[in-house]
TORKOLZA-385756 format. One record per residue: x, y, z of N, C-alpha, C, O, CB in turn; residue in one letter. Coordinates in nm, 3 decimals, padded with zeros to 5 digits, always signed. Glycine has a CB too. Layout:
BEGIN
R      n_x      n_y      n_z     ca_x     ca_y     ca_z      c_x      c_y      c_z      o_x      o_y      o_z     cb_x     cb_y     cb_z  residuo
R        X        Y        Z        X        Y        Z        X        Y        Z        X        Y        Z        X        Y        Z        a
...
This chain:
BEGIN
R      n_x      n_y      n_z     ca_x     ca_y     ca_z      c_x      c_y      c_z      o_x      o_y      o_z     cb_x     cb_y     cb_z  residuo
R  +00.351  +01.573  +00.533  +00.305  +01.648  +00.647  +00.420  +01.737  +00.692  +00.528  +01.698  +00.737  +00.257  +01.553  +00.762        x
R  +00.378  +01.872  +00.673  +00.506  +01.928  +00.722  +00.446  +02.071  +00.838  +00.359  +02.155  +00.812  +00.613  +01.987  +00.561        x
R  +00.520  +02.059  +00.955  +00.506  +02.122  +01.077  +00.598  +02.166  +01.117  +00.701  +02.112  +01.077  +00.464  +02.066  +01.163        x
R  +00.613  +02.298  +01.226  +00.701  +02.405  +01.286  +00.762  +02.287  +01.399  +00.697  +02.188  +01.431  +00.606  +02.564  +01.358        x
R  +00.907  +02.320  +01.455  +00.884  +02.295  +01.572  +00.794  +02.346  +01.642  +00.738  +02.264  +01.715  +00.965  +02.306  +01.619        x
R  +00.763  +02.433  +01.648  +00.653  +02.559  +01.752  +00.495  +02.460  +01.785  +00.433  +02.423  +01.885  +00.592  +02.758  +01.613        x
R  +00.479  +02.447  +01.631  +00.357  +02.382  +01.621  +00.345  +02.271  +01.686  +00.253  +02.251  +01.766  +00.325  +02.357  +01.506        x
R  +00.460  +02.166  +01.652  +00.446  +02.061  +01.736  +00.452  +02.057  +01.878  +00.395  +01.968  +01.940  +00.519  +01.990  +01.704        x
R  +00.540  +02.183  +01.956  +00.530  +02.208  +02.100  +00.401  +02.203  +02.152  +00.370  +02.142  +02.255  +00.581  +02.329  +02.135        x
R  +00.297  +02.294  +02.052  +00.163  +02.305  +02.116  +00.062  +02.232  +02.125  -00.046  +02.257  +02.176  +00.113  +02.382  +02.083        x
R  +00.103  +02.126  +02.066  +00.008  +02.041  +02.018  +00.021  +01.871  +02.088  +00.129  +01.816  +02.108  +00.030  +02.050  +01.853        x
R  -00.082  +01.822  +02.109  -00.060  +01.690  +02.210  +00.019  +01.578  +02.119  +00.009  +01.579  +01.996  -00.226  +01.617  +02.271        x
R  +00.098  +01.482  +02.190  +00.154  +01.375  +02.101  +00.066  +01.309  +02.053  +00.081  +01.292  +01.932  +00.239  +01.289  +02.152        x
R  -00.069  +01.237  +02.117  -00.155  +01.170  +02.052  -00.186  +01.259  +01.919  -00.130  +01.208  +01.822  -00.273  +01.140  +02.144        x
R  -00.249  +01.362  +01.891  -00.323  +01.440  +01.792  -00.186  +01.459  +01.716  -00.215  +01.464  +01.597  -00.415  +01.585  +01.848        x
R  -00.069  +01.470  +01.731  +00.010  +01.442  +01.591  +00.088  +01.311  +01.559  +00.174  +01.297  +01.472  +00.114  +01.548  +01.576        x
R  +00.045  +01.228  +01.640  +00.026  +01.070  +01.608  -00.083  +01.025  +01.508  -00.072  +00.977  +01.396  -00.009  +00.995  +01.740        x
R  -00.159  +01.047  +01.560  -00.274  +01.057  +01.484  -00.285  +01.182  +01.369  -00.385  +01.252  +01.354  -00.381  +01.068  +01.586        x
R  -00.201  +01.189  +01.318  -00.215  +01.263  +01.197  -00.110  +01.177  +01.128  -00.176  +01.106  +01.051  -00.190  +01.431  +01.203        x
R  +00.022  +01.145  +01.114  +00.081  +01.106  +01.090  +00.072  +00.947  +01.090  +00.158  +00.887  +01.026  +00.143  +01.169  +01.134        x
R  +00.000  +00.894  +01.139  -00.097  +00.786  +01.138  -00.182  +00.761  +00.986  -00.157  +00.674  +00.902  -00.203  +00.823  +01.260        x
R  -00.307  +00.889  +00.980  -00.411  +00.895  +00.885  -00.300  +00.973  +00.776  -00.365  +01.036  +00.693  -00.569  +00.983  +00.941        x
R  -00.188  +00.983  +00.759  -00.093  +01.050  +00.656  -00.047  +00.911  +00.587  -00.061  +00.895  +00.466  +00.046  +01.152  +00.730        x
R  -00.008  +00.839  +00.648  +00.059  +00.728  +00.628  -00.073  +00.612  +00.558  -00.062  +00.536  +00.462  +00.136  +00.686  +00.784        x
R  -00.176  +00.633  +00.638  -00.276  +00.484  +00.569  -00.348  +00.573  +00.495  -00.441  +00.505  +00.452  -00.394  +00.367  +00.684        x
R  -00.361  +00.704  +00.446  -00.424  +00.733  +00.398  -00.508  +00.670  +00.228  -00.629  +00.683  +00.209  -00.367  +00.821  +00.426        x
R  -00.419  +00.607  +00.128  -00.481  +00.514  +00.074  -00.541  +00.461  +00.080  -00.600  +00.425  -00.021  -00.463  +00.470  +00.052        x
R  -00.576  +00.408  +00.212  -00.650  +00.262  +00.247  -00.806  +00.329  +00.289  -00.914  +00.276  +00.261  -00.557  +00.156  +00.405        x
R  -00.784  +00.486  +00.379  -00.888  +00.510  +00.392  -01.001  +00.592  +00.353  -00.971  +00.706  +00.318  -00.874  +00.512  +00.454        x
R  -01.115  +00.563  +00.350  -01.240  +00.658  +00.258  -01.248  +00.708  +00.359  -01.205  +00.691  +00.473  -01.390  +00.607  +00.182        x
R  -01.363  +00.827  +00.264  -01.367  +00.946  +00.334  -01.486  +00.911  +00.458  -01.509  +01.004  +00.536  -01.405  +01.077  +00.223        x
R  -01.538  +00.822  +00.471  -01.616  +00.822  +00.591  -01.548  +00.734  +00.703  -01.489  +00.632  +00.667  -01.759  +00.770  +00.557        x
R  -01.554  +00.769  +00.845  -01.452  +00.713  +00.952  -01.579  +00.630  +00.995  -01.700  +00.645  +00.980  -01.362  +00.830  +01.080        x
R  -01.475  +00.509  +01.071  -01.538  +00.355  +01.098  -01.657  +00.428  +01.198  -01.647  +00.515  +01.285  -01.409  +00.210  +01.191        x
R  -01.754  +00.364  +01.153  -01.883  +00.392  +01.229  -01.898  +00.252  +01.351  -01.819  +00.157  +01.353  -02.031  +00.400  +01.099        x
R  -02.014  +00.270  +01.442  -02.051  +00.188  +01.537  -02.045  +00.082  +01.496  -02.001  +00.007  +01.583  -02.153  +00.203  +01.587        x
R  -02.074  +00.014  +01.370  -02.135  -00.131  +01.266  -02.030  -00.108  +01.218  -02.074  -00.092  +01.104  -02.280  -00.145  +01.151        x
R  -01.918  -00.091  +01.206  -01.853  -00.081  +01.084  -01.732  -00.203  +01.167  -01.719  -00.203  +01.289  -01.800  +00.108  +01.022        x
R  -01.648  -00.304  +01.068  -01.582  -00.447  +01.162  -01.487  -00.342  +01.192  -01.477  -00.237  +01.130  -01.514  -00.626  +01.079        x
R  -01.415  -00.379  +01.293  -01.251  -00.308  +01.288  -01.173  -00.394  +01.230  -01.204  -00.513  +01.234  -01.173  -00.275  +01.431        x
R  -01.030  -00.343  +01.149  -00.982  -00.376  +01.044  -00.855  -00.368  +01.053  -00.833  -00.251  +01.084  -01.027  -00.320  +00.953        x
R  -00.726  -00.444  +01.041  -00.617  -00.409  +01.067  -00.535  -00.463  +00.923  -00.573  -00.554  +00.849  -00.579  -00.465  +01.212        x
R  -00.403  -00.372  +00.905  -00.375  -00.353  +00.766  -00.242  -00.446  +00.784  -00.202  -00.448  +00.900  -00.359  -00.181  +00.707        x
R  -00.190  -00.496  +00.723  -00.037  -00.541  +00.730  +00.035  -00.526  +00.576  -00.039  -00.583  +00.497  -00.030  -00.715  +00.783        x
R  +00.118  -00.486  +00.526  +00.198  -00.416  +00.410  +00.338  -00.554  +00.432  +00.405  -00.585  +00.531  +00.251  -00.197  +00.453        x
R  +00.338  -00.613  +00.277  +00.471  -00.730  +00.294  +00.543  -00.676  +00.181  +00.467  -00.599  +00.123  +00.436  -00.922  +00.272        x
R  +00.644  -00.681  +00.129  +00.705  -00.650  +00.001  +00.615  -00.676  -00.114  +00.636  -00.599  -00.208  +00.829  -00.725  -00.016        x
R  +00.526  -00.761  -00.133  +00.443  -00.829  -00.249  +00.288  -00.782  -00.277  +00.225  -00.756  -00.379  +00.436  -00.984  -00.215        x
R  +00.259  -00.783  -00.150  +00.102  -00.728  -00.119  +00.023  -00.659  +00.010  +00.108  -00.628  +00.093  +00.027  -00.836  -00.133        x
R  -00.065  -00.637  +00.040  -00.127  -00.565  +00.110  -00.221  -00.720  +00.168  -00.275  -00.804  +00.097  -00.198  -00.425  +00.023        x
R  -00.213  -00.716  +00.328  -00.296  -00.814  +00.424  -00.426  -00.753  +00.491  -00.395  -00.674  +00.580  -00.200  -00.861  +00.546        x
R  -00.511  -00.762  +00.481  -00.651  -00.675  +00.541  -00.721  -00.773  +00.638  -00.760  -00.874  +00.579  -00.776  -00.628  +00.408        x
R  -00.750  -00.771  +00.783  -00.825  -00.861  +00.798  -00.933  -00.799  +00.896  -00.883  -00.744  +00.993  -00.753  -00.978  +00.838        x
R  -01.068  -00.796  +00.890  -01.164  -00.765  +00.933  -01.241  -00.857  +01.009  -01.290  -00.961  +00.966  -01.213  -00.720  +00.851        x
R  -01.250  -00.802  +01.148  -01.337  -00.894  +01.256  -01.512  -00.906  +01.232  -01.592  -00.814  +01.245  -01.312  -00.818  +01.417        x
R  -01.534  -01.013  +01.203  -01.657  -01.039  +01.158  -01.744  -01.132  +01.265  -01.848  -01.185  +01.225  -01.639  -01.103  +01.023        x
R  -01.701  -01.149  +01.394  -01.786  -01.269  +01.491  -01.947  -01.213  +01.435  -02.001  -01.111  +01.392  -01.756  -01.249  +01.718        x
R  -01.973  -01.336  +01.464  -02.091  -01.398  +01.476  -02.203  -01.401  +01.332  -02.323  -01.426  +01.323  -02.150  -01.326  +01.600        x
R  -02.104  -01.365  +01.238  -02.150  -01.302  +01.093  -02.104  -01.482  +01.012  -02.001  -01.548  +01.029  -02.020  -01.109  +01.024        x
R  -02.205  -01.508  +00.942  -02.171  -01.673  +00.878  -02.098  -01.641  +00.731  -02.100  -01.524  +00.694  -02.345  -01.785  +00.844        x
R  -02.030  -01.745  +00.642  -01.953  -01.657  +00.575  -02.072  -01.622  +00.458  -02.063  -01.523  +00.385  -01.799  -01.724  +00.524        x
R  -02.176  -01.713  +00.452  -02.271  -01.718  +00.306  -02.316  -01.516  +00.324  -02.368  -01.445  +00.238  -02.472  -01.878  +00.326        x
R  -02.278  -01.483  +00.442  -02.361  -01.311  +00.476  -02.249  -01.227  +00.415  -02.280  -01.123  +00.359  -02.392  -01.252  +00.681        x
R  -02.142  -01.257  +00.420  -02.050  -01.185  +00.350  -01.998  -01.168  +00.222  -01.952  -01.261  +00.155  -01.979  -01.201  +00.392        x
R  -02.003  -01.030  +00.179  -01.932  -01.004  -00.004  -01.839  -00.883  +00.010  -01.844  -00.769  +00.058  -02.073  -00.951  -00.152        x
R  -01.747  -00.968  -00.061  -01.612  -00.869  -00.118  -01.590  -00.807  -00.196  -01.518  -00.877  -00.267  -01.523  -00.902  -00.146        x
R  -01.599  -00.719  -00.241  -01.597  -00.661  -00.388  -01.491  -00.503  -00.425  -01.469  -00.396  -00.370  -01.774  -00.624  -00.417        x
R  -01.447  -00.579  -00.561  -01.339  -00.459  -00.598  -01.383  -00.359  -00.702  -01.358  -00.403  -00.815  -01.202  -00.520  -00.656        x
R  -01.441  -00.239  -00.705  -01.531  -00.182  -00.771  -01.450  +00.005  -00.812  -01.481  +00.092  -00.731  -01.685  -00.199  -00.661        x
R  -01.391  +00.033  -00.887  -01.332  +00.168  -00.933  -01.284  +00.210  -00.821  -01.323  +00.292  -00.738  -01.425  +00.274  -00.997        x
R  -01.187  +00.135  -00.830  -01.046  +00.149  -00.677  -01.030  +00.165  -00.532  -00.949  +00.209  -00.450  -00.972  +00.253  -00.680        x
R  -01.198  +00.082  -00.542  -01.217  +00.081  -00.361  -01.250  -00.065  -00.357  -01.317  -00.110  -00.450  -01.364  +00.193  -00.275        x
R  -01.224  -00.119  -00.293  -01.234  -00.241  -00.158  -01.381  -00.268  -00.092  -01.410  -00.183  -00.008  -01.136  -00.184  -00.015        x
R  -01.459  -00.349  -00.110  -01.606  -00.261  -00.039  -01.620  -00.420  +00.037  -01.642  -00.521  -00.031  -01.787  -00.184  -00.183        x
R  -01.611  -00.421  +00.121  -01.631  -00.509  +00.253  -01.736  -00.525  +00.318  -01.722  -00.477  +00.431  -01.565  -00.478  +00.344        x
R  -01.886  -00.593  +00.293  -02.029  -00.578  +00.342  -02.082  -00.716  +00.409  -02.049  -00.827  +00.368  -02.126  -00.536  +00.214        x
R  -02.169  -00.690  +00.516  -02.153  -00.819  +00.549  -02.317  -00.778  +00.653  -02.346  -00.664  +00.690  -01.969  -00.873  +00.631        x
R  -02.388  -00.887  +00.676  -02.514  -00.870  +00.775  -02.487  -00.991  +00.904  -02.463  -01.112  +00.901  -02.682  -00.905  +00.675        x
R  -02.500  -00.920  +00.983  -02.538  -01.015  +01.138  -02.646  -01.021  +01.165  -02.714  -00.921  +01.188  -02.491  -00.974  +01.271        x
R  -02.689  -01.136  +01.168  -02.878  -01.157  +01.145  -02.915  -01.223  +01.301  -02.866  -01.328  +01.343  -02.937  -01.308  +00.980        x
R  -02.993  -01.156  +01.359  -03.049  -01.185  +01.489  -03.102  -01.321  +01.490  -03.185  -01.345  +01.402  -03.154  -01.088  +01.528        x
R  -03.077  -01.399  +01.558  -03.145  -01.532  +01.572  -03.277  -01.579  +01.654  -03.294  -01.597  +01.775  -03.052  -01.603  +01.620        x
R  -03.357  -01.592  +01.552  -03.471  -01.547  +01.565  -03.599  -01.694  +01.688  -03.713  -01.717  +01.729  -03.511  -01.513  +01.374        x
R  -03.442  -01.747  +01.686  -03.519  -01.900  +01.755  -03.528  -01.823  +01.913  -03.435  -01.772  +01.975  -03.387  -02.096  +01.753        x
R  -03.728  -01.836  +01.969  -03.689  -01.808  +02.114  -03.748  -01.901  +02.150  -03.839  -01.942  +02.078  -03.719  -01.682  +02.189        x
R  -03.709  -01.984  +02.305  -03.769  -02.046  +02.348  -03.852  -02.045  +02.502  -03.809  -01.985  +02.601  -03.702  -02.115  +02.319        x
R  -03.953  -02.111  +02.500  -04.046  -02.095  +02.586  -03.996  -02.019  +02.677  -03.875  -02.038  +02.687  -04.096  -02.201  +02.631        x
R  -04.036  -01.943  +02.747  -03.989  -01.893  +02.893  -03.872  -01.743  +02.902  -03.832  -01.670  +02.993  -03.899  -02.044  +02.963        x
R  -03.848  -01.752  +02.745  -03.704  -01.651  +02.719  -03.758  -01.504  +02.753  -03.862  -01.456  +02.707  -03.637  -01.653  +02.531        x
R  -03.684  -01.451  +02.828  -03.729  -01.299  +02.865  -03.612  -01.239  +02.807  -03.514  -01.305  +02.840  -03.754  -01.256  +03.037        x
R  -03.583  -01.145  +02.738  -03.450  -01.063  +02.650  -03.480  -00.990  +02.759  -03.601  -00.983  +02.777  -03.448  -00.986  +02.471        x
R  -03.391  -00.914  +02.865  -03.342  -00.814  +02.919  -03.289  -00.648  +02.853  -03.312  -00.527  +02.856  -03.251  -00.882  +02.969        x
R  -03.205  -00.756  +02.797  -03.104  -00.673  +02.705  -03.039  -00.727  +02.623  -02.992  -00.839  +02.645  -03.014  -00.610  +02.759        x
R  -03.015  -00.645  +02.478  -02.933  -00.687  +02.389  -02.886  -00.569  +02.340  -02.958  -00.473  +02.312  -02.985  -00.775  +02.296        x
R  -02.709  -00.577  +02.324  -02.639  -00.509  +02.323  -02.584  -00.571  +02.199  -02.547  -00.467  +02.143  -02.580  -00.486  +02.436        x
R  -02.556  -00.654  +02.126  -02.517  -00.673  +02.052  -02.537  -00.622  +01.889  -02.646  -00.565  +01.883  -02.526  -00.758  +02.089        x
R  -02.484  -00.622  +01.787  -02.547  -00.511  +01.716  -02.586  -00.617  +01.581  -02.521  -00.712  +01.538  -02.430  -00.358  +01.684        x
R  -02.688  -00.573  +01.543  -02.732  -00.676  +01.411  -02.776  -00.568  +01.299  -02.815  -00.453  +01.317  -02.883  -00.798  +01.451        x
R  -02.756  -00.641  +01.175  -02.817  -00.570  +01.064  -02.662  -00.555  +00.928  -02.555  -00.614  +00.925  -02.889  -00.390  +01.145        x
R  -02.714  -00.464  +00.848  -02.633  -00.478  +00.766  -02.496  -00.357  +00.792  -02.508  -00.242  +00.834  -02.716  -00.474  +00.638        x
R  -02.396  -00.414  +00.761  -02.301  -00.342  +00.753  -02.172  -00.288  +00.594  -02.147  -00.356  +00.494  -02.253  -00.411  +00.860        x
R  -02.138  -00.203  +00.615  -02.039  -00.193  +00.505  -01.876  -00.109  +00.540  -01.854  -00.021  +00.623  -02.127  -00.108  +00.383        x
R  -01.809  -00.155  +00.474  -01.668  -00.063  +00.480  -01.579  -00.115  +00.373  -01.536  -00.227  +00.346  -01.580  -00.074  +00.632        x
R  -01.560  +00.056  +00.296  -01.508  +00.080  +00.211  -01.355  +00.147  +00.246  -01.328  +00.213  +00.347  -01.599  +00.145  +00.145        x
R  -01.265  +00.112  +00.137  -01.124  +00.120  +00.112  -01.097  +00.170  -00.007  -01.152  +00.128  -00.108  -01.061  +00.005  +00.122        x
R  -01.006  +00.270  -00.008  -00.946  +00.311  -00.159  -00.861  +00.230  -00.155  -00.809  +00.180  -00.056  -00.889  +00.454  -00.200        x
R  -00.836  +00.206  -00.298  -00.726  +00.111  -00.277  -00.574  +00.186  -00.320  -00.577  +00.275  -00.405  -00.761  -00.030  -00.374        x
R  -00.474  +00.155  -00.274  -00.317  +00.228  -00.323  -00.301  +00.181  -00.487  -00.342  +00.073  -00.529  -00.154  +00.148  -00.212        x
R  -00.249  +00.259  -00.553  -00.281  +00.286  -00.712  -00.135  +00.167  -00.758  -00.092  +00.149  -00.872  -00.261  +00.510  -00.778        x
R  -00.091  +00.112  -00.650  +00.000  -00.046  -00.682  -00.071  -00.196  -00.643  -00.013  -00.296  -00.602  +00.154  -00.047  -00.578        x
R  -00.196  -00.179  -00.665  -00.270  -00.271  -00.624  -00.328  -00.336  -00.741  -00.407  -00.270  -00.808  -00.359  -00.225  -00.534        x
R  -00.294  -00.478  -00.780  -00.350  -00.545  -00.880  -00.536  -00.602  -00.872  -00.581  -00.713  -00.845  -00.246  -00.663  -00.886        x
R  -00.603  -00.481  -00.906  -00.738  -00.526  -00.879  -00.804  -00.680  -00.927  -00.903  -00.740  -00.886  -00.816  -00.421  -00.942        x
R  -00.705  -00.712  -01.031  -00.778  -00.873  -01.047  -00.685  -00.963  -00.950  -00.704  -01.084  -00.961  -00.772  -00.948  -01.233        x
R  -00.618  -00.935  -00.887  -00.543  -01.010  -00.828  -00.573  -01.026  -00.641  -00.487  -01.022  -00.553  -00.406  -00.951  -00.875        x
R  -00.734  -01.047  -00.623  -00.760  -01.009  -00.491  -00.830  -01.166  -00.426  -00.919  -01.237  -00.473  -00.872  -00.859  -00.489        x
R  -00.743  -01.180  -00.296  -00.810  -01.317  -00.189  -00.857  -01.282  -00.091  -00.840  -01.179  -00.026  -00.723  -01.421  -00.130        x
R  -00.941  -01.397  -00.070  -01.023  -01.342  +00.069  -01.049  -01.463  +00.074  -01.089  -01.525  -00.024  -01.154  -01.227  +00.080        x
R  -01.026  -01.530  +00.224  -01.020  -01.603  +00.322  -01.114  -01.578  +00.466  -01.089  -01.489  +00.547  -00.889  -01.599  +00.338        x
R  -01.246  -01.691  +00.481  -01.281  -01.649  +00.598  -01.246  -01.764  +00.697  -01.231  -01.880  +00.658  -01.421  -01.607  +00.597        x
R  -01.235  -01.723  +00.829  -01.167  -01.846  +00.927  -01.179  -01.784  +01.090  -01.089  -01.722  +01.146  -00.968  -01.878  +00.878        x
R  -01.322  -01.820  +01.156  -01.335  -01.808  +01.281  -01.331  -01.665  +01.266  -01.234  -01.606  +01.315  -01.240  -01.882  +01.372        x
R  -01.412  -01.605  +01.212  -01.483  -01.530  +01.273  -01.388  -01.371  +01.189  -01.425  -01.254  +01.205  -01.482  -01.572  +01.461        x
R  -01.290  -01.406  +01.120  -01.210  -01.340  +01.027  -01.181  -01.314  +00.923  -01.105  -01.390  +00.863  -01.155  -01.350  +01.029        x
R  -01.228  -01.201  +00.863  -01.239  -01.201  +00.699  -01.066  -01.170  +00.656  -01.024  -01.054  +00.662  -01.369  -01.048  +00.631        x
R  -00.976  -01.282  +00.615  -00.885  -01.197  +00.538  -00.866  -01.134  +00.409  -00.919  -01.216  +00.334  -00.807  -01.242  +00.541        x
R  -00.832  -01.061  +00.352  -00.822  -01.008  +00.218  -00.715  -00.992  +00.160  -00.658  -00.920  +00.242  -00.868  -00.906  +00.205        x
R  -00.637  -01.008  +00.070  -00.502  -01.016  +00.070  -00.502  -00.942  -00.098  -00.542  -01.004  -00.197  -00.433  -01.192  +00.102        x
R  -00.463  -00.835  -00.101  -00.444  -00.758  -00.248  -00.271  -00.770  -00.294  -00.170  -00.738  -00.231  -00.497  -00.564  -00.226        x
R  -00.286  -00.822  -00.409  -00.119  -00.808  -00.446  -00.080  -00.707  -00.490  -00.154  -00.611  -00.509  -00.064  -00.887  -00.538        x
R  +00.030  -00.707  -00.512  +00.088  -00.578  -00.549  +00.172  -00.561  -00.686  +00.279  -00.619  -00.668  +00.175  -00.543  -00.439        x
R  +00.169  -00.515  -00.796  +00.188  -00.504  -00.917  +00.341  -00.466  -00.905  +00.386  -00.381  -00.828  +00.089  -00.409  -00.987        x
R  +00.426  -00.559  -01.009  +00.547  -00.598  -00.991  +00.592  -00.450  -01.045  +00.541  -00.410  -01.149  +00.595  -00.741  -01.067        x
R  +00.706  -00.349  -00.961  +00.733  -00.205  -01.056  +00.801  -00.215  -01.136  +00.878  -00.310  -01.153  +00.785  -00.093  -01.008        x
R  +00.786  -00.096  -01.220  +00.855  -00.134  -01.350  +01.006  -00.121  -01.341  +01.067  -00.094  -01.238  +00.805  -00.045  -01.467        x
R  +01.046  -00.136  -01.428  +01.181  -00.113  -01.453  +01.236  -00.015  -01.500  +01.168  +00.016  -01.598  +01.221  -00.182  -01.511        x
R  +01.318  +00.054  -01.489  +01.389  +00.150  -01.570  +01.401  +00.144  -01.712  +01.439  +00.030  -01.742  +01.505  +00.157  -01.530        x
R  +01.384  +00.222  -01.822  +01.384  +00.193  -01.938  +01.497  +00.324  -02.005  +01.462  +00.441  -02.014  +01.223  +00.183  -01.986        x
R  +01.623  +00.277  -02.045  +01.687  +00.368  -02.197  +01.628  +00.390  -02.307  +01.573  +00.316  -02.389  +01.795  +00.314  -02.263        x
R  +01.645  +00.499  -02.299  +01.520  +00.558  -02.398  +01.686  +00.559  -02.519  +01.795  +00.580  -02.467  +01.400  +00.774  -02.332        x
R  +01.677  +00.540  -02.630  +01.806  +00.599  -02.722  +01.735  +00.680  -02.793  +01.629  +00.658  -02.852  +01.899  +00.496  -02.821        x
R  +01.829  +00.822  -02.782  +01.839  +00.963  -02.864  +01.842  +00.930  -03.022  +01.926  +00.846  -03.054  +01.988  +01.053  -02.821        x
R  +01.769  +00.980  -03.116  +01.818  +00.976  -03.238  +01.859  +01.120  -03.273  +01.830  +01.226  -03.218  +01.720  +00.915  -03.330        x
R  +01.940  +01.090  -03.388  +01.960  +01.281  -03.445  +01.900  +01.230  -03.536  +01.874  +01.116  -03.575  +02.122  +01.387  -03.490        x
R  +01.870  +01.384  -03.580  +01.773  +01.347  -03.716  +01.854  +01.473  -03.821  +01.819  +01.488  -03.938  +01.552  +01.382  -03.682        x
């Protein structure tokens, strides 16, 4: 990302936070931004691997699938309305949101796609992608010919 001083004068700190933000995770994110249904998702980066964990309340885990599919992450999951009412129940309102959901991730091109966990626990999907050991430097030796 490269900017004027000038530019940055004119421009609010949030909106080049937020660029430098989506500069930085950009790997992680597809081209469509988190919708209403979509879990919110927070990333954590360790020397070894990549930590993902997605808020899933009220979602059971048998509703949820993980899947690593031509270098995206695809995170889908349904919150199913509970359909038990009993005598007398008047719904007012429901604000809560049900149905199926999805969110997709590119994944960073140091990411060992067979090498992927996922952990659910109260209401928390974790995902944990490792990270492919880098290579090493290699001497190449010159021949004359």
């Amino acid at each position: 990302m490269t900017m004027s001083l000038t530019t940055l004068r004119r421009r609010p700190l949030t909106s080049v936070f937020d660029e430098m933000f989506d500069e930085l995770m950009a790997p992680f994110l597809s081209n469509e931004r988190r919708g209403a249904n979509t879990p919110a998702m927070n990333i954590v980066e360790t020397s070894d691997s990549y930590r993902l964990a997605f808020e899933l309340p009220g979602v059971k885990m048998e509703d949820v699938s993980v899947q690593v599919d031509e270098g995206q992450l695809v995170v889908s999951a349904e919150r199913r309305l509970e359909t038990e009412k009993r005598e007398g129940d008047n719904y007012h309102r429901v604000e809560h949101r049900y149905g199926r959901f999805a969110r997709s991730i590119s994944l960073p091109k140091d990411v060992q796609a067979d090498r992927v966990d996922a952990v659910y626990r109260d209401g928390v999907l974790t995902v944990t992608l490792k990270k492919q050991e880098p290579s090493a430097a290699r001497h190449i030796e010159i021949r004359a010919e």
